[in-house]
PAFIDO-880449 format. One record per residue (C-alpha): x, y, z; chain; residue in one letter; residue number from 0. Coordinates in nm, 4 decimals. Example, Ala and Ser with C-alpha at 12.3 -4.5 7.8 and 13.67 -1.06 7.14 Angstrom:
! PAFIDO-880449
REC         u         v         w  c  r    k
REC    1.2300   -0.4500    0.7800  A  a    0
REC    1.3670   -0.1060    0.7140  A  s    1
//
This chain:
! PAFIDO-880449
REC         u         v         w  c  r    k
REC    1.5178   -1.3566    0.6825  A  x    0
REC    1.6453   -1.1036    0.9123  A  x    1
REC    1.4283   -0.9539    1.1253  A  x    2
REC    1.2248   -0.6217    0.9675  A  x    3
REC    0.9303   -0.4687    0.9150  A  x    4
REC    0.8348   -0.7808    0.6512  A  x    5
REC    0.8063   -0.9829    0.9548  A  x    6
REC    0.4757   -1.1371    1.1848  A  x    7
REC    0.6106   -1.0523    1.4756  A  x    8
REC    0.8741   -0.7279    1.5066  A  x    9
REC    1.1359   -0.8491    1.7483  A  x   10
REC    1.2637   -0.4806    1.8188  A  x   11
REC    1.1686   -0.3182    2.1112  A  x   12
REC    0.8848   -0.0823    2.1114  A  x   13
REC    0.9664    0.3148    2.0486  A  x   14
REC    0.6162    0.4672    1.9604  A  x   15
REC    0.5654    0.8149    1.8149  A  x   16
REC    0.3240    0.9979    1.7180  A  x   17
REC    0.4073    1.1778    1.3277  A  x   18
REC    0.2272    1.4778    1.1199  A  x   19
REC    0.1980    1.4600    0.7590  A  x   20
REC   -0.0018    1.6888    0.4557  A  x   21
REC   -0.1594    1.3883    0.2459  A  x   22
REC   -0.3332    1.5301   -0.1075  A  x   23
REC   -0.4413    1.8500    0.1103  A  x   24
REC   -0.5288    1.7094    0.4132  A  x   25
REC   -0.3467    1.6884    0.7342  A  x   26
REC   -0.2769    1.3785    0.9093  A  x   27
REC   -0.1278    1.2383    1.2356  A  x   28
REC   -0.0089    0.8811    1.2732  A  x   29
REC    0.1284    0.6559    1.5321  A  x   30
REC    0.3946    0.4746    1.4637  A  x   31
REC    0.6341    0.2282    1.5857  A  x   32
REC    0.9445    0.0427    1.5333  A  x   33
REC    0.9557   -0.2685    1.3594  A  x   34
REC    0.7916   -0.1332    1.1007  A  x   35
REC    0.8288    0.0500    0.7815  A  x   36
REC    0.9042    0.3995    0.7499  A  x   37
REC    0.8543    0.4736    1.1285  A  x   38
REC    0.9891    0.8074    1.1116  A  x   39
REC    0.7861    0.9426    0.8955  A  x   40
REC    0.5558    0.9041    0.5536  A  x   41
REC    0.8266    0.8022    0.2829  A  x   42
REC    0.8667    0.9822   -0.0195  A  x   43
REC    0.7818    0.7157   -0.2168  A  x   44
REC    0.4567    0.6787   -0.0384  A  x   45
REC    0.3768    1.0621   -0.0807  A  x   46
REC    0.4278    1.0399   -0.4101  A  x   47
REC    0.1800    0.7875   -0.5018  A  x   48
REC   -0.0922    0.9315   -0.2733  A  x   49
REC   -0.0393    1.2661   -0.4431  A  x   50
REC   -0.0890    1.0831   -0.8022  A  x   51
REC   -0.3876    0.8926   -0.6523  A  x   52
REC   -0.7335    0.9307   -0.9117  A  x   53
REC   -0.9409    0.7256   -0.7859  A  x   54
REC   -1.3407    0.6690   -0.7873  A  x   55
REC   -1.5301    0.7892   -0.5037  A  x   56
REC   -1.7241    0.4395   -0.4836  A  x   57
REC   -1.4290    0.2259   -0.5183  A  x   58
REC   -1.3450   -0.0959   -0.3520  A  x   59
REC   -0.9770   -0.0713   -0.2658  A  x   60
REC   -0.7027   -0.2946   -0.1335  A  x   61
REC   -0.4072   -0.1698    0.0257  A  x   62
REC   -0.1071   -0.4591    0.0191  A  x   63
REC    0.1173   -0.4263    0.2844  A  x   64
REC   -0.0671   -0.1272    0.4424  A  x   65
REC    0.2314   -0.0829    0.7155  A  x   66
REC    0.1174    0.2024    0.9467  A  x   67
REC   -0.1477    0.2846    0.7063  A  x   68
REC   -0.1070    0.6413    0.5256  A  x   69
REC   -0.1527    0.5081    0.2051  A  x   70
REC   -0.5038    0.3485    0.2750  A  x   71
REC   -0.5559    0.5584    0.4907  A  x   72
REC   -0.5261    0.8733    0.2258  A  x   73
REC   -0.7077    0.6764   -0.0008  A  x   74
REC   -1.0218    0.6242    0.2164  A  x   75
REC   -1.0998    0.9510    0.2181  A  x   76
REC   -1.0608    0.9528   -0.1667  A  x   77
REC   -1.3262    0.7027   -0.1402  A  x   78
REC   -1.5716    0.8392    0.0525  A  x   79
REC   -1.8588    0.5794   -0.0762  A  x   80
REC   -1.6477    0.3371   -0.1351  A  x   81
REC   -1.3646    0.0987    0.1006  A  x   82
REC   -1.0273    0.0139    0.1851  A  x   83
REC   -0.9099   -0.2891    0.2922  A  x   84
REC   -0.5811   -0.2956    0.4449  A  x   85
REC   -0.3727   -0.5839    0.4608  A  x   86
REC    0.0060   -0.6625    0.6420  A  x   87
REC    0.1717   -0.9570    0.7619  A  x   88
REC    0.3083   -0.7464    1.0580  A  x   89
REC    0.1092   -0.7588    1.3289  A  x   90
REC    0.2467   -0.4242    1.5125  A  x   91
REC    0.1567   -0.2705    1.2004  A  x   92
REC   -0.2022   -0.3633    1.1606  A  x   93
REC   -0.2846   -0.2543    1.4825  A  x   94
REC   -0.1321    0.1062    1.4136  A  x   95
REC   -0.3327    0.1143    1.1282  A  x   96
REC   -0.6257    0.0788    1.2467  A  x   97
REC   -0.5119    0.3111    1.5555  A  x   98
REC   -0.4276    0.5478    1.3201  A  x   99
REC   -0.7968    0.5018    1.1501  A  x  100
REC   -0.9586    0.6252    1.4117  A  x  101
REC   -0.7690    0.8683    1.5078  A  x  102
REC   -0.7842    1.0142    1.1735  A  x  103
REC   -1.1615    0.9841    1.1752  A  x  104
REC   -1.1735    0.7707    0.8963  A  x  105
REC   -1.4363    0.5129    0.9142  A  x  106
REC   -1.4468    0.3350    0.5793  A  x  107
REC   -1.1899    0.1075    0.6335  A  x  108
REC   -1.0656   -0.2759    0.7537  A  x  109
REC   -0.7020   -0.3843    0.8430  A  x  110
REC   -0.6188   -0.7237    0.8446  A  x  111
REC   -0.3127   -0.9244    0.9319  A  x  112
REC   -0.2341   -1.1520    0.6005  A  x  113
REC    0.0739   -1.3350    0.4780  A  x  114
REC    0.0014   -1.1551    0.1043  A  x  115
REC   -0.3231   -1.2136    0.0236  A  x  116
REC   -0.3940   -1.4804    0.2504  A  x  117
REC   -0.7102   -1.3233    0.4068  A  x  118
REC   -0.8582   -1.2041    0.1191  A  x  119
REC   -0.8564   -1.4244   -0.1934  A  x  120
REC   -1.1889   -1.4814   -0.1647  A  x  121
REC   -1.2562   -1.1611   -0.2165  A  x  122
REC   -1.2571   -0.8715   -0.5425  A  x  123
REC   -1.1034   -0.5064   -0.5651  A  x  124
REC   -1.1863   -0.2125   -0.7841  A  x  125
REC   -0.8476   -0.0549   -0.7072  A  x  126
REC   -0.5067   -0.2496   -0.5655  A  x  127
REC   -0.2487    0.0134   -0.4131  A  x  128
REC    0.0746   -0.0751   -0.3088  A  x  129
REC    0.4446    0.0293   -0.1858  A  x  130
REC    0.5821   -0.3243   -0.2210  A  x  131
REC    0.8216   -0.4449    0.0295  A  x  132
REC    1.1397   -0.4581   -0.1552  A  x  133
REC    1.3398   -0.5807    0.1119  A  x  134
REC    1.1724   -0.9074    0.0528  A  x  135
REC    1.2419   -0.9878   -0.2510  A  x  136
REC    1.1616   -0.9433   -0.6345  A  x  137
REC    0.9965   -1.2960   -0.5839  A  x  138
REC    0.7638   -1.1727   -0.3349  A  x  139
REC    0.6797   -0.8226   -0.5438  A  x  140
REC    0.6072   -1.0083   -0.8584  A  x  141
REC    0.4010   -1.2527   -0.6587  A  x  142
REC    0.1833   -0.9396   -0.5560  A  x  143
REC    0.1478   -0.8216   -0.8957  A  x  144
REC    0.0430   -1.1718   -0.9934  A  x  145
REC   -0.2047   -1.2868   -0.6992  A  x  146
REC   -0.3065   -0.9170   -0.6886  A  x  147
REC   -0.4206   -0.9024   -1.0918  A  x  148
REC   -0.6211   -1.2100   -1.0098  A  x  149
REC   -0.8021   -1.0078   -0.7359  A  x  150
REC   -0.9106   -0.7173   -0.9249  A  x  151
REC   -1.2396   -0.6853   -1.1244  A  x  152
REC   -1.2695   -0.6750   -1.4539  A  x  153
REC   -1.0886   -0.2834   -1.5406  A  x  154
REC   -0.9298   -0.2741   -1.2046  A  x  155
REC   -0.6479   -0.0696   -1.1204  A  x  156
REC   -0.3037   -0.1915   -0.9988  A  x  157
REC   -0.1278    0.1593   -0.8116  A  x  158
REC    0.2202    0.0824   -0.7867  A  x  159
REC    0.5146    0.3134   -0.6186  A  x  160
REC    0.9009    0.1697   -0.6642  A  x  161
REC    1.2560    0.3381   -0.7078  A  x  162
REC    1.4110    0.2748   -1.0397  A  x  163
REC    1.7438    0.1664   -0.8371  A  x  164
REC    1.4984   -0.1078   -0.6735  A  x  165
REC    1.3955   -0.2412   -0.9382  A  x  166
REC    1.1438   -0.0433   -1.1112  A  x  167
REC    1.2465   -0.1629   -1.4991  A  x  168
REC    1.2206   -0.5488   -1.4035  A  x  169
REC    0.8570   -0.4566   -1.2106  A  x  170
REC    0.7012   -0.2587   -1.5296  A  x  171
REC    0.8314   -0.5390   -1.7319  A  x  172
REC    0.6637   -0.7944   -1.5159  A  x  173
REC    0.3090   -0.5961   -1.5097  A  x  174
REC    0.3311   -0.5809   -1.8848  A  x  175
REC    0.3043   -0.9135   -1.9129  A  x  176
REC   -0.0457   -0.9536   -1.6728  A  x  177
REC   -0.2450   -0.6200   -1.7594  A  x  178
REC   -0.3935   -0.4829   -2.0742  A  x  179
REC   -0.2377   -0.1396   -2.0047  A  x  180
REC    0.0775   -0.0065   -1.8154  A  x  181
REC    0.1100    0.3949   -1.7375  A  x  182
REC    0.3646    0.5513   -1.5764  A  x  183
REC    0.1627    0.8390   -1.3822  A  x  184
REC    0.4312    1.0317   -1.2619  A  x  185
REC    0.7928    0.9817   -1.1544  A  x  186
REC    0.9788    1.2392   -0.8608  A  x  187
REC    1.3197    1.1634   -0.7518  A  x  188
REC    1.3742    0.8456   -0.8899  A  x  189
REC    1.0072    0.6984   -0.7839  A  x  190
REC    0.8182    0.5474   -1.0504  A  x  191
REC    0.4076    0.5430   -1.0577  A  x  192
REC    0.2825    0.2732   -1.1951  A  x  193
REC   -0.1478    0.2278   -1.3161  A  x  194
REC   -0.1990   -0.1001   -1.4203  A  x  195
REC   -0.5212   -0.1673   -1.5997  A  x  196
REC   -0.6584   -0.4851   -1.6013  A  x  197
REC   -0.9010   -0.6074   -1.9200  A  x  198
//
């Protein structure tokens, strides 16, 4: 695999920044680095599936390869009785995000470095979010849907952001066949929402 952001250990050289963003009404400022995703910047797709975030205020949420950490980050303070757990296999990444925790002020979260769900399959989510890493591979997205539905209480929610043009079609066909119930939320410039509702 060549060497990018879906990587343990970034080989690039370091080139830190510091970027603002406007998350659901709030303002945000995150480190972030290269060698890892979307370092210049929130993505699109990631703003548009914070924007279309509902979630419950005592939630238990997982955030699957949490890069820098806006979208967990964003979601945390959905969740202000509840947690995020945030989760990457790149190391540079999970340190940012946990950087960028605090310097947010947001205090109800945990980043972890984890090959998938390595770290946590022990553990149970009210509320999976992810921007999958497409770069990797449809094998390795439809492996998060899969381990990820197994993960998620009883009526959990699956959040899923992905460009038609990367597959989007093939992914709502794949969470069709593990949840109960498939919505798209919203779709802006080619970026699908996915809510998938588990039984």
């Amino acid at each position: 695999m060549s060497d990018h952001y879906f990587t343990q250990k970034p080989g690039v050289k370091h080139d830190r920044r510091i970027q603002d963003a406007v998350l659901k009404g709030r303002n945000y400022r995150f480190a972030t680095d290269a060698g890892v995703f979307s370092k210049g910047g929130v993505d699109y797709g990631s703003k548009v599936l914070i924007e279309a975030l509902s979630l419950d205020s005592s939630a238990a949420v997982l955030d699957v390869g949490c890069g820098y950490g806006p979208i967990g980050i964003a979601a945390a303070a959905l969740v202000p009785q509840g947690s995020v757990t945030m989760i990457d296999i790149n190391e540079r990444a999970v340190e940012l995000a946990g950087e960028n925790a605090a310097l947010n002020g947001i205090n109800n979260v945990e980043v972890i470095q984890s090959d998938l769900f390595e770290a946590v399959k022990e553990r149970k989510f009210d509320v999976i979010l992810t921007n999958p890493p497409i770069r990797a591979g449809k094998a390795t997205v439809h492996q998060i849907f899969e381990e990820g539905w197994s993960l998620l209480n009883p009526g959990g929610q699956m959040w899923v952001v992905i460009q038609k043009k990367q597959g989007a079609p093939s992914a709502l066909a794949k969470l069709e066949t593990l949840f109960a119930k498939v919505e798209e939320v919203t779709k802006d410039k080619g970026y699908r929402i996915y809510r998938a509702v588990k039984q």
